[in-house]
N, C-alpha and C positions, 0 to 999 in steps of 0.2 A: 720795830718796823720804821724805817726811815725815807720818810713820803719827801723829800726832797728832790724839785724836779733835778738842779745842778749840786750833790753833794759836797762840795770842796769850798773852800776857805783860803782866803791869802791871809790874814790874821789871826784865824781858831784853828791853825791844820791837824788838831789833834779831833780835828771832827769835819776829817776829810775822809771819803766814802771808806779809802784801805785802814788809812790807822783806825779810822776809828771801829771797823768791822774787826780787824786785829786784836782792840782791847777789850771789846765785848769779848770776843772768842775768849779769849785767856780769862774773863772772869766769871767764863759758862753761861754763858747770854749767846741766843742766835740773833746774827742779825741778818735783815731782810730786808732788800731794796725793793721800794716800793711808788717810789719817784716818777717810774715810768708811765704809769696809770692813777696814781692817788695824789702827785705832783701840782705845783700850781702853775705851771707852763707846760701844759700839754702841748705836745707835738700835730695833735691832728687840728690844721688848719679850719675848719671847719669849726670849729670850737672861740672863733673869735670875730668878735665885729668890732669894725672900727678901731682895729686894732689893738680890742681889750677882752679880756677873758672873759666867754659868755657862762656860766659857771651853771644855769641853766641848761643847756647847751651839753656844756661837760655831763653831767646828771642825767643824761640820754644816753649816752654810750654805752656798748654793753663791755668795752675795756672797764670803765669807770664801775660797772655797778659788780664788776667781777672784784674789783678791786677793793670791793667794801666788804663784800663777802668773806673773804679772802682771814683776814681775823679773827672773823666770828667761827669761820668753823675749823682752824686748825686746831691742835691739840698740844 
């Protein structure tokens, strides 16, 4: 699961969002973006004061608490 809010790299690009989903594939690994909600630059405005991440804040959301879930009960 790859909780990365911006997946890519200008120096690692072999662990940029496609390759690196690519090489998991080919060695029977799913992979699964998870950035969008478990990420450390959430998108929802709301989620920041003074221009810093309320992480508090984040830990309300029900994107966020779906998003922990989310692990625990796949199979």
């Amino acid at each position: 699961m790859d909780v990365r809010s911006s997946p890519y790299s200008q120096y690692a690009t072999q662990f940029n969002r496609d390759t690196f989903a690519q090489l998991l594939e080919e060695s029977g690994i799913e992979y699964v973006f998870a950035g969008s909600y478990l990420g450390g630059r959430p998108k929802d405005p709301t989620c920041y004061k003074d221009d810093k991440i309320d992480y508090k804040e984040v830990a309300k959301r029900q994107w966020y608490k779906k998003g922990i879930e989310r692990p625990l009960t796949q199979k």
